[in-house]
MARKEMAR-75887 format. One record per atom (N, C-alpha, C, O): residue number from 1; residue in one letter; atom name; x negated, y negated, z. Coordinates in steps of 0.2 Angstrom, whole numbers, padded with zeros to 4 digits. Layout:
% residues N
NUM / A / CA / X / Y / Z
...
END
This chain:
% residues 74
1 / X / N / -0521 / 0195 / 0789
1 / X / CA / -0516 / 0193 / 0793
1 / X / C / -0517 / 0186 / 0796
1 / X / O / -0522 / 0184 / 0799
2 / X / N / -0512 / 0182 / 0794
2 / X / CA / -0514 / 0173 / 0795
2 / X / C / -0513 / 0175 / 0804
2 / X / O / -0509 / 0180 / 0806
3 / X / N / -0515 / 0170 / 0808
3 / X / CA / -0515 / 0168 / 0815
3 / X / C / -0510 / 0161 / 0815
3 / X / O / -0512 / 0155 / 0812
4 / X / N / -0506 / 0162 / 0818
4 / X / CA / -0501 / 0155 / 0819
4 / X / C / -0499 / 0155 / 0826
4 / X / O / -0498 / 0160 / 0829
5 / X / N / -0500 / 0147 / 0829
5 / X / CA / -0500 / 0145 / 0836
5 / X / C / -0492 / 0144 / 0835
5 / X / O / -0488 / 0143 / 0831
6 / X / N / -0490 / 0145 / 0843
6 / X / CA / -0483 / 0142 / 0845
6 / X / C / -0482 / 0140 / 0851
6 / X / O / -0485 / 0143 / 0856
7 / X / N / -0477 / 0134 / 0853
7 / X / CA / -0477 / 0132 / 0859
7 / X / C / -0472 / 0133 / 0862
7 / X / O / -0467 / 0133 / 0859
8 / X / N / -0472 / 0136 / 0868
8 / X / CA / -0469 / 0140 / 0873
8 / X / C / -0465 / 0136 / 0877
8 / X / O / -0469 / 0133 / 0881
9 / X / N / -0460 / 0134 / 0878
9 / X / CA / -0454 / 0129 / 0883
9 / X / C / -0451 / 0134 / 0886
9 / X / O / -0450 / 0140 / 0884
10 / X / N / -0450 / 0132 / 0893
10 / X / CA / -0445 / 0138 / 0896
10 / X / C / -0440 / 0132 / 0896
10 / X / O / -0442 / 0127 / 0895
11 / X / N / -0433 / 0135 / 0898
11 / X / CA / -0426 / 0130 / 0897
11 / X / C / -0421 / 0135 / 0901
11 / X / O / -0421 / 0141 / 0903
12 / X / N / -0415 / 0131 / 0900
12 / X / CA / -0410 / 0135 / 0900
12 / X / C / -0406 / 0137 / 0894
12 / X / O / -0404 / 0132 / 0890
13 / X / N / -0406 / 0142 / 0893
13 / X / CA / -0406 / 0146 / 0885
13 / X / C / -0395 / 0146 / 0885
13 / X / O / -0393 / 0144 / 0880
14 / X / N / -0391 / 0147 / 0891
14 / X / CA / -0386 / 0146 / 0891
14 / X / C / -0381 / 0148 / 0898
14 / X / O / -0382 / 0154 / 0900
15 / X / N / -0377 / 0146 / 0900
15 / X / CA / -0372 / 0144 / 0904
15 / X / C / -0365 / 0150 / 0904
15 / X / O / -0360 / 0149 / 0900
16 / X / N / -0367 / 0157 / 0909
16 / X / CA / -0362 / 0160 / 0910
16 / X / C / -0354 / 0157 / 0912
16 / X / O / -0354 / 0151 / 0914
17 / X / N / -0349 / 0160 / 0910
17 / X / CA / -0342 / 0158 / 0912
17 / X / C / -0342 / 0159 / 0919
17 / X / O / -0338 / 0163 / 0920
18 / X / N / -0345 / 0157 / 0922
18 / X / CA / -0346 / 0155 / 0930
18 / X / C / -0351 / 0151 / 0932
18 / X / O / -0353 / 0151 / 0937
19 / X / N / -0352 / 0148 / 0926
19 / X / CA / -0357 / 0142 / 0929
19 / X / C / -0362 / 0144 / 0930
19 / X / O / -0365 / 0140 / 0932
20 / X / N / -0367 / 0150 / 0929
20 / X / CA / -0373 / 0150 / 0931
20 / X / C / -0378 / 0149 / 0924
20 / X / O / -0375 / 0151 / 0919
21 / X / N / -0384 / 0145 / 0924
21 / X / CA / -0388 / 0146 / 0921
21 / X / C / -0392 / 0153 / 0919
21 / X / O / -0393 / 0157 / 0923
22 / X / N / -0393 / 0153 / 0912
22 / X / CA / -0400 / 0157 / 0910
22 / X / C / -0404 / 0156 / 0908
22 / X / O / -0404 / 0154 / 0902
23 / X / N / -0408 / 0156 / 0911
23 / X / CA / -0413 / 0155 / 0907
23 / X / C / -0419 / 0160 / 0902
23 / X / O / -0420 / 0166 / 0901
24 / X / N / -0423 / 0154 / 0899
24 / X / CA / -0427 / 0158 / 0896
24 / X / C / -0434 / 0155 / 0894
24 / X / O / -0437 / 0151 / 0897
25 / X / N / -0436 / 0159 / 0886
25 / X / CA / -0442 / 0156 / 0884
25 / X / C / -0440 / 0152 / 0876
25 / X / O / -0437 / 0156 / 0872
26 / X / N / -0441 / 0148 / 0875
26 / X / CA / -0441 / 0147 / 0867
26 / X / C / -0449 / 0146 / 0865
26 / X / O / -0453 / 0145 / 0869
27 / X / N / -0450 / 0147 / 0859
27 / X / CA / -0457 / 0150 / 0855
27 / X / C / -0456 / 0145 / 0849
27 / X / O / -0452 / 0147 / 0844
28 / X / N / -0460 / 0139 / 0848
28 / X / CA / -0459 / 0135 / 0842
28 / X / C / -0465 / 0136 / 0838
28 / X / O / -0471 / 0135 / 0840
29 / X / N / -0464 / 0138 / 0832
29 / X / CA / -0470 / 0139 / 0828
29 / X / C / -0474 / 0129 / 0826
29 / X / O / -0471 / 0124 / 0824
30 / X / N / -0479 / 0130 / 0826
30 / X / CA / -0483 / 0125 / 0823
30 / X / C / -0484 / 0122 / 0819
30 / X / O / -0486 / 0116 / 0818
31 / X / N / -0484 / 0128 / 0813
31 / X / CA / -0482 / 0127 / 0805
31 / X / C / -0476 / 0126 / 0802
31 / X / O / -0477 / 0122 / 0798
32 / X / N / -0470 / 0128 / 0803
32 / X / CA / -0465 / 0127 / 0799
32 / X / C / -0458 / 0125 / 0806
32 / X / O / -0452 / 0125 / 0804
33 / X / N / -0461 / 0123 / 0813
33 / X / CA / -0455 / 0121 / 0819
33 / X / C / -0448 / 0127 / 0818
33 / X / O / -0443 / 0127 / 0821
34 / X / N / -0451 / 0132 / 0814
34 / X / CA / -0444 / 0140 / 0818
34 / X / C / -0445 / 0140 / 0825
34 / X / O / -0451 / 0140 / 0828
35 / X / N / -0440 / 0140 / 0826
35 / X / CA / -0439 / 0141 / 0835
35 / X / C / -0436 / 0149 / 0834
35 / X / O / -0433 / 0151 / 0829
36 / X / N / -0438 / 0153 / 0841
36 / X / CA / -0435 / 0158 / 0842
36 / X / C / -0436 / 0159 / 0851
36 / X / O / -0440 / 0158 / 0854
37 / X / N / -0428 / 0161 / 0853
37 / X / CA / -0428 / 0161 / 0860
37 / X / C / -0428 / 0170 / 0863
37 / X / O / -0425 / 0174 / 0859
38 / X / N / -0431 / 0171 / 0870
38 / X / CA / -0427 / 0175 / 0873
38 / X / C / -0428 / 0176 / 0879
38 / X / O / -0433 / 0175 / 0881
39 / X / N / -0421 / 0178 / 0883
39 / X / CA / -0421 / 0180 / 0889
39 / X / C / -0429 / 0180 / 0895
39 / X / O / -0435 / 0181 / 0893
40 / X / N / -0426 / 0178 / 0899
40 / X / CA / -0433 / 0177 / 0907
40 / X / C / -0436 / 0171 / 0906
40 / X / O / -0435 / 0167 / 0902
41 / X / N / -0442 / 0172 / 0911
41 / X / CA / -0449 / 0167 / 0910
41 / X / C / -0455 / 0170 / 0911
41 / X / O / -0459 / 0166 / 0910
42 / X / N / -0457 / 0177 / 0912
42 / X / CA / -0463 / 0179 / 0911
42 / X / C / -0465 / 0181 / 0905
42 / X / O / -0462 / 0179 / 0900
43 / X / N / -0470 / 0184 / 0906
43 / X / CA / -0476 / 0186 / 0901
43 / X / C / -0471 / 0189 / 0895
43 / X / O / -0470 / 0186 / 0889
44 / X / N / -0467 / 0195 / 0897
44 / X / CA / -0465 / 0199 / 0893
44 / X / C / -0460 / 0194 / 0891
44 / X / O / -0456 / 0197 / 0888
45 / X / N / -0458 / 0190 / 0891
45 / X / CA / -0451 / 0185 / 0888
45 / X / C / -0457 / 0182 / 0883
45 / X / O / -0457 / 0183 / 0877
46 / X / N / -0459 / 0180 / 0885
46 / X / CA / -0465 / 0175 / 0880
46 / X / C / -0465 / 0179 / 0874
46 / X / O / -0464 / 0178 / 0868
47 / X / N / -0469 / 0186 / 0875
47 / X / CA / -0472 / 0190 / 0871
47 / X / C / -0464 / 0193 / 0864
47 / X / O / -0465 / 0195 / 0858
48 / X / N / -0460 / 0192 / 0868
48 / X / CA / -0454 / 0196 / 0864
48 / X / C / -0453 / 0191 / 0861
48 / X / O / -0452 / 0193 / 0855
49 / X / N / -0451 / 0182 / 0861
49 / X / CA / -0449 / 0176 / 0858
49 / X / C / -0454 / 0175 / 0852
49 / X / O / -0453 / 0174 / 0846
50 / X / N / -0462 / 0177 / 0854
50 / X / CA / -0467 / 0179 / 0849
50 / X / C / -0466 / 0186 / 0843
50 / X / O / -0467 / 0187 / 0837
51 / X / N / -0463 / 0189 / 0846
51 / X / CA / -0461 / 0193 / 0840
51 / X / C / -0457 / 0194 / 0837
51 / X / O / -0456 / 0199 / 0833
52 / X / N / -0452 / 0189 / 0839
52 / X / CA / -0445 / 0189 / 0835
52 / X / C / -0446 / 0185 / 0830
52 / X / O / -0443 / 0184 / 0826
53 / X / N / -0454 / 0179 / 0831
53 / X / CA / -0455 / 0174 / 0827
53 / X / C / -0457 / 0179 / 0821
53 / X / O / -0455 / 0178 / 0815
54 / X / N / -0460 / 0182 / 0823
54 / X / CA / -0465 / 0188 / 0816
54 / X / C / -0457 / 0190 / 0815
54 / X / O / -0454 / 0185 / 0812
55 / X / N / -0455 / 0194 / 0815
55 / X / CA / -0449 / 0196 / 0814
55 / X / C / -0445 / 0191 / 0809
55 / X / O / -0442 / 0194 / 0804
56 / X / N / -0444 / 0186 / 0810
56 / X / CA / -0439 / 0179 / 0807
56 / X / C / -0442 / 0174 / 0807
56 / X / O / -0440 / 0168 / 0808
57 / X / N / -0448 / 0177 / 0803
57 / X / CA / -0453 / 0172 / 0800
57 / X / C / -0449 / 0168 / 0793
57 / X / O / -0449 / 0172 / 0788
58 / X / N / -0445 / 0161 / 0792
58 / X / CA / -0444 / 0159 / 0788
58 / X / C / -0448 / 0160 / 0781
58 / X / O / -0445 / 0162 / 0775
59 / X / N / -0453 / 0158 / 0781
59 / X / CA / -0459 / 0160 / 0775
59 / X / C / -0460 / 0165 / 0774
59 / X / O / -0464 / 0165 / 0769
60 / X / N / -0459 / 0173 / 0777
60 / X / CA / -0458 / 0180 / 0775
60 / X / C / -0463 / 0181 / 0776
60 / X / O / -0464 / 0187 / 0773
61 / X / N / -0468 / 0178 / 0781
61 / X / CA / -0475 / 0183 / 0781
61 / X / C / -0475 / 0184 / 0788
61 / X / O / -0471 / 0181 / 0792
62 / X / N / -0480 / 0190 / 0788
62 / X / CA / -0483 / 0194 / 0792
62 / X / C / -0488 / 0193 / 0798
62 / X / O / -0491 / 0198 / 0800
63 / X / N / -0488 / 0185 / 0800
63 / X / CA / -0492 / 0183 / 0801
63 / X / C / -0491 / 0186 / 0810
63 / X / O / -0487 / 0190 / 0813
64 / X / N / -0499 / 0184 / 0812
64 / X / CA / -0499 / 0185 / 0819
64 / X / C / -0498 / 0179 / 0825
64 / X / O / -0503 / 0177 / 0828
65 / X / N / -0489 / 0177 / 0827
65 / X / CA / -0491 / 0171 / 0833
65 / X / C / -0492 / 0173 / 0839
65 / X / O / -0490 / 0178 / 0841
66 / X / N / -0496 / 0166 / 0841
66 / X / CA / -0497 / 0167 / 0846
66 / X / C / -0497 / 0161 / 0851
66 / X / O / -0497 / 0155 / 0848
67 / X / N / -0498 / 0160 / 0858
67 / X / CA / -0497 / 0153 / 0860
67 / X / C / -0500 / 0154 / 0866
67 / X / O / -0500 / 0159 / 0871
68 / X / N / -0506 / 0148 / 0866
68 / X / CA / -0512 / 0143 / 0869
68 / X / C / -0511 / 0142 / 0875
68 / X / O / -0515 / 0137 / 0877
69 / X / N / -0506 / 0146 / 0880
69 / X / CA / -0504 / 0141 / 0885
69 / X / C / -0504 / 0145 / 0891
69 / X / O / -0500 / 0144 / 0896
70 / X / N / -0508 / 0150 / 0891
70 / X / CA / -0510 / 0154 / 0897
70 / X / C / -0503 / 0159 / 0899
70 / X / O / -0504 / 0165 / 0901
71 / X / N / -0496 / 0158 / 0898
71 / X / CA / -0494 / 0161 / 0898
71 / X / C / -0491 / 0169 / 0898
71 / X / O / -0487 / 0173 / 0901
72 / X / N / -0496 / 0171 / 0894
72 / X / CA / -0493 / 0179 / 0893
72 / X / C / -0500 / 0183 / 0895
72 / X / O / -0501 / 0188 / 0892
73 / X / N / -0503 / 0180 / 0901
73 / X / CA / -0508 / 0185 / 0903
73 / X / C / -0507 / 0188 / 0910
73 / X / O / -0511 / 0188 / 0915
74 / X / N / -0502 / 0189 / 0910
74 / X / CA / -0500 / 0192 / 0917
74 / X / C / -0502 / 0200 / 0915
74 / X / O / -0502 / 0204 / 0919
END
């Protein structure tokens, strides 16, 4: 199983009909720039935006991401 890096942005993901922000995490692959977002800013948002990349990998593999950025060690 190939290992693939991705880089992790938190943002605002999108704007309830009362104005509030949500935020989240986006997860950019380094190979091929597929972005996948989700909900929060911790570990476990991180972790889920990585596996939805496995998940909705454009190139159809099975590969393992992952991202470089200290983030998902809580």
């Amino acid at each position: 199983m190939a290992e693939k890096e991705c880089v992790i942005e938190h943002d605002v993901l999108l704007e309830t009909n009362d104005g509030r922000d949500v935020v989240g995490v986006k997860a950019t692959c380094m190979c091929c720039d597929s972005v996948t977002e989700a909900f929060g800013s911790g570990a476990k948002s991180v972790r889920r935006a990585l596996a939805r990349m496995r998940e909705e990998c454009p190139e159809g593999e099975a590969s393992f991401f992952f991202a470089d950025d200290g983030s998902d060690n809580d």
